[in-house]
Phi, psi and omega in degrees: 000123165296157174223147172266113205255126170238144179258135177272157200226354211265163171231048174304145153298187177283314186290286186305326175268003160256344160304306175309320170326289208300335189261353167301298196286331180226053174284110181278325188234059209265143178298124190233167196236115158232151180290120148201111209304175190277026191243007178297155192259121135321328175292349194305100163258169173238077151278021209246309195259151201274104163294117170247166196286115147316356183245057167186141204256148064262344190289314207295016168256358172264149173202184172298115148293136168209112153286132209253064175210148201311158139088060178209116196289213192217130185245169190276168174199160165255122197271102227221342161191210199297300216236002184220125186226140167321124160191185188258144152341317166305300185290015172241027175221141194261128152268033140282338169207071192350053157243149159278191232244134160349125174276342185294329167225055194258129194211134154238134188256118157273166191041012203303155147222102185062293194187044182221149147199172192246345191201148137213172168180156165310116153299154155278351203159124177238175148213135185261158169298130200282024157257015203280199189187091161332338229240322170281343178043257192255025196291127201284006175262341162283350174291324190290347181266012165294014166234158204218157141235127173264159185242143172251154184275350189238155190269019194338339207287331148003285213276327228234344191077156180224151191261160169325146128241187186200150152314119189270355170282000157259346184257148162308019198301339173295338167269359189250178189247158198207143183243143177261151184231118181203157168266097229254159174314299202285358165237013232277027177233011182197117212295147197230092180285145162245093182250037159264031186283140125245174198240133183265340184119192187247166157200162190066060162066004153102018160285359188221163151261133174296125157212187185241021151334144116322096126231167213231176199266141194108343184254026149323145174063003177272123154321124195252145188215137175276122194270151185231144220280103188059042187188167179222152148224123204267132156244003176206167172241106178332112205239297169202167201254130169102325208305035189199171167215171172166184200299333226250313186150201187293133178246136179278187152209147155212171208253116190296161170330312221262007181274354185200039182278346188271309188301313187316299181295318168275345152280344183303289187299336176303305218247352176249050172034111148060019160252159205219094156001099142285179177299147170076058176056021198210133184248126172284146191292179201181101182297167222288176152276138177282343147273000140292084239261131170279176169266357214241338156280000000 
């Protein structure tokens, strides 16, 4: 299988690539992107979910995708090792000029919380699923092809910890309870649990999971995670809202772990020293190093 590898290519100065930083990190009103089919409830808030401390992990590995271009919101992303994080596809792509989106101004922020944050960086280079189609949106043969890895030029998951992951087809997951973590529009300066998710089962041949997170546009790319004693383990990455009904309400959808666990492994070993696969599909998280200093110390 082939993958669409984009490189940053820019040569900014120092003064320009800390500009860039700065309007990543301090985007006030930002147009944020989530996939949703015409049955999404617009009424939808998350005053419901509890703002937990970005500075202390397991949260201090989510942090903001924020592109650092004019009409362009901030989607959620996850730190999934040293250099690499989790988000949806949908949120590197402008279907205002069928392009993605420049890797010189693609930043993920970690910890962000209001006018704090714990890590940040440039990517070097991302891949998205070469089937994902910019163009098909939430169209229901493209969700499952609904996730990016981005590679960061700095290795921040050091300072900031990085979360787990797992095959949710190895697991017991219909007993555990699991939470979505996101920077939601009604919120978008501060990390948000929703911990009445549930997960519904798979459809479309078990390539995407259902579930009934409350979201909203900014929680695109968030992790849905099985919570554990101090820890998340993410088994999917949030994708889009509405695409289902039933008596119960509104269905969600996010594209599980085992749909790209093969790229997921070959960037890990690329950019990551000594890491090493356990059994059953899963890597466990790594809280931050304590001789690494954040920025926010």
């Amino acid at each position: 299988m082939r993958f669409f590898i984009r490189y940053d290519t820019d040569h900014s100065s120092p003064f320009a690539i800390a500009m860039l930083a700065l309007c990543a990190m301090l985007l006030c009103h930002p147009v944020s992107s989530v996939l949703a089919s015409d049955q999404v409830d617009l009424n939808i808030t998350t005053q419901h979910r509890a703002v937990v401390d970005a500075s202390r992990y397991p949260w201090s590995a989510i942090g903001r995708v924020n592109v650092a271009t004019s009409r362009r919101g901030h989607c959620t992303g996850a730190l999934v090792g040293e250099r690499i994080v989790l988000t949806a596809a949908h949120c590197l792509y402008f279907r205002a000029n069928r392009n993605w989106a420049p890797v010189s101004t693609v930043h993920f922020v970690a910890g962000w919380q209001r006018d704090t944050y714990q890590a940040h960086s440039i990517a070097e280079r991302y891949i998205q699923s070469p089937n994902f189609d910019g163009e098909k949106w939430s169209h229901g043969d493209n969700l499952p092809h609904d996730w990016a890895l981005i590679v960061l030029k700095e290795p921040i998951g050091r300072k900031t910890g990085y979360l787990g992951w797992a095959d949710p087809r190895t697991l017991d997951w219909k007993k555990s309870k699991f939470v979505l973590a996101g920077y939601p529009r009604d919120r978008a300066h501060a990390i948000s649990i929703d911990q009445k998710c549930t997960l519904n089962g798979y459809f479309t041949g078990g390539e995407l999971l259902a579930h009934r997170c409350q979201i909203v546009n900014g929680d695109s790319g968030a992790p849905l995670s099985i919570v554990g004693y101090k820890k998340l383990t993410i088994v999917a990455v949030n994708s889009a809202a509405g695409v289902g009904q039933d008596d119960q309400g509104q269905i969600n959808s996010a594209v599980p772990i085992h749909n790209f666990i093969g790229i997921l492994e070959k960037l890990l070993k690329e950019t990551q020293p000594g890491y090493d696969l356990t059994d059953n599909n899963r890597l466990f998280g790594q809280p931050p190093d304590a001789t690494v200093p954040t920025v926010a110390e």
